[in-house]
ROVO-208878 format. One line per 8 residues: number of its first residue (from 0); for each residue x, y, z of N, C-alpha, C, O. Coordinates in pm, whole numbers, plus 50000, padded with zeros to 5 digits. Atoms other than C-alpha are relative to their C-alpha. Layout:
REM residues N
NUM> X Y Z X Y Z X Y Z X Y Z; ...
This chain:
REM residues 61
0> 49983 49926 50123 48073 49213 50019 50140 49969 49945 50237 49966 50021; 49852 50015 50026 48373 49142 49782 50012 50085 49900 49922 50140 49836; 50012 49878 50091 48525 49363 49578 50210 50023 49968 50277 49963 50051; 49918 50026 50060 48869 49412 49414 50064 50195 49987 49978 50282 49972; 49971 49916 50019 49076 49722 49389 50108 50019 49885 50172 49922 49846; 49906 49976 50081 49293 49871 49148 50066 50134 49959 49997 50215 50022; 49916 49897 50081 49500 50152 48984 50067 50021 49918 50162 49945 49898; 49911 50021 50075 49625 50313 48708 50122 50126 50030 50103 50240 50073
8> 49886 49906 50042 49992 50468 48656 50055 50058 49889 50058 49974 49799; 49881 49922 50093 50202 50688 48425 50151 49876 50037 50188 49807 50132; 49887 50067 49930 50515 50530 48381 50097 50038 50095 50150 49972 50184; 49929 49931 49827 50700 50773 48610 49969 49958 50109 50061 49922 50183; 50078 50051 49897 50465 50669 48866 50048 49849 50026 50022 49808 50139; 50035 50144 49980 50528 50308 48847 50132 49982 50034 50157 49903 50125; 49842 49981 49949 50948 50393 48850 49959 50018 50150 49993 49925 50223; 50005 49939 49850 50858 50540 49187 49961 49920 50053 50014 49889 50159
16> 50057 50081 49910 50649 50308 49280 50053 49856 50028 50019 49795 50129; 49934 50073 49975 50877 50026 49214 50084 50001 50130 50076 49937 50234; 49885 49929 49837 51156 50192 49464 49947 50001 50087 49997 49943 50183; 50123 49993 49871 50877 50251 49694 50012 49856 50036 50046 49828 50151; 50012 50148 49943 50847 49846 49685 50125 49975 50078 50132 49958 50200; 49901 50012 49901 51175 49808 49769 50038 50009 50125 50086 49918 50193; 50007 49950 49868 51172 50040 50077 49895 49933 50079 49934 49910 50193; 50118 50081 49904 50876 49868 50237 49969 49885 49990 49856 49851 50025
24> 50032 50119 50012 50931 49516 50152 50077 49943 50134 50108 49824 50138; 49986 50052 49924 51065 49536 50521 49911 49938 50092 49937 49864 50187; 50145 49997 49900 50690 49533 50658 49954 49870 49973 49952 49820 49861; 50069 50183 50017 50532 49158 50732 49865 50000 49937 49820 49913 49863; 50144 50017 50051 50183 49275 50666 50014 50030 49838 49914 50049 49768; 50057 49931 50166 50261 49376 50289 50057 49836 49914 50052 49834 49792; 49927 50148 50035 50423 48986 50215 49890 49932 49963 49922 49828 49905; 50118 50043 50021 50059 48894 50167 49939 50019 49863 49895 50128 49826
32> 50071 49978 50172 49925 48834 49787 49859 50013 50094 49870 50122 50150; 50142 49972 50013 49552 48832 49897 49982 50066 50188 50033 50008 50284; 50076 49997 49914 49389 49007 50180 49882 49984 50025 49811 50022 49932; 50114 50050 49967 49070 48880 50374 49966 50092 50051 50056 50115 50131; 50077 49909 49883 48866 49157 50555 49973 49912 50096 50030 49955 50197; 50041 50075 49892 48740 48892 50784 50093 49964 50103 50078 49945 50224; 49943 50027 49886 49039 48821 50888 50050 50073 50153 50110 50036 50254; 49929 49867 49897 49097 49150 51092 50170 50001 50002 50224 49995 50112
40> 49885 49987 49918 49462 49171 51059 50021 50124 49937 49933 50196 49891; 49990 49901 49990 49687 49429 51007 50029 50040 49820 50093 49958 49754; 49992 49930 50133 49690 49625 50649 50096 50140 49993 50119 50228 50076; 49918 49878 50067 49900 49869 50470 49917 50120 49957 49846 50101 49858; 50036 49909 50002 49776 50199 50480 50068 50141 49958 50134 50204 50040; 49913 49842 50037 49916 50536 50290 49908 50104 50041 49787 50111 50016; 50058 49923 49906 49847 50807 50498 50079 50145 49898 50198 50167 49921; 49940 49846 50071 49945 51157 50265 50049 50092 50124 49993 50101 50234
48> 50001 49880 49944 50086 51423 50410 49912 50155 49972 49831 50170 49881; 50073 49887 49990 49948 51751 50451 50029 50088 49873 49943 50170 49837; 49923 49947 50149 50147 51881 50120 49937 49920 49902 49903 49968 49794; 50099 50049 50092 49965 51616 49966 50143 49965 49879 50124 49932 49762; 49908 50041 50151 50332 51556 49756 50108 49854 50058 50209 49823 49994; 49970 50121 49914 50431 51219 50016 49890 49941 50074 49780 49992 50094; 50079 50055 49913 50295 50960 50226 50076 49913 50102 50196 49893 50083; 49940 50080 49885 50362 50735 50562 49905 49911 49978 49785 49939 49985
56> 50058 50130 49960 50262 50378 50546 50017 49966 50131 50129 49967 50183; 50039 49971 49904 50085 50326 50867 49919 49804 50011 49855 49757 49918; 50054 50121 49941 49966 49963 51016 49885 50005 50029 49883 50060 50139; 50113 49984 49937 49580 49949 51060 49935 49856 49972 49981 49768 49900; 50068 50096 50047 49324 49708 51065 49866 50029 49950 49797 49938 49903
């Protein structure tokens, strides 16, 4: 199955989410323009908190 994701932002959202890049352009798995499902590796995952007003990027496959 292939399939394509996307989202939209506010521009506030996208300020944030810039900075956000910044902070996590230490992680190897996010250096990747395309991911393969097949390949099984490891993916970037936002995990919310319980407040539901943050999140923890989390390594899964």
């Amino acid at each position: 199955m292939c399939y394509y994701n996307g989202q939209k932002v506010n521009h506030d959202e996208y300020i944030r989410l810039k900075n956000l890049e910044k902070l996590v352009s230490m992680y190897d798995f996010l250096s990747r323009d395309l991911q393969v499902g097949f390949d099984y590796s490891q993916n970037a995952v936002l995990k919310p908190n319980p407040e539901k007003n943050d999140f923890d990027i989390l390594q899964m496959e």
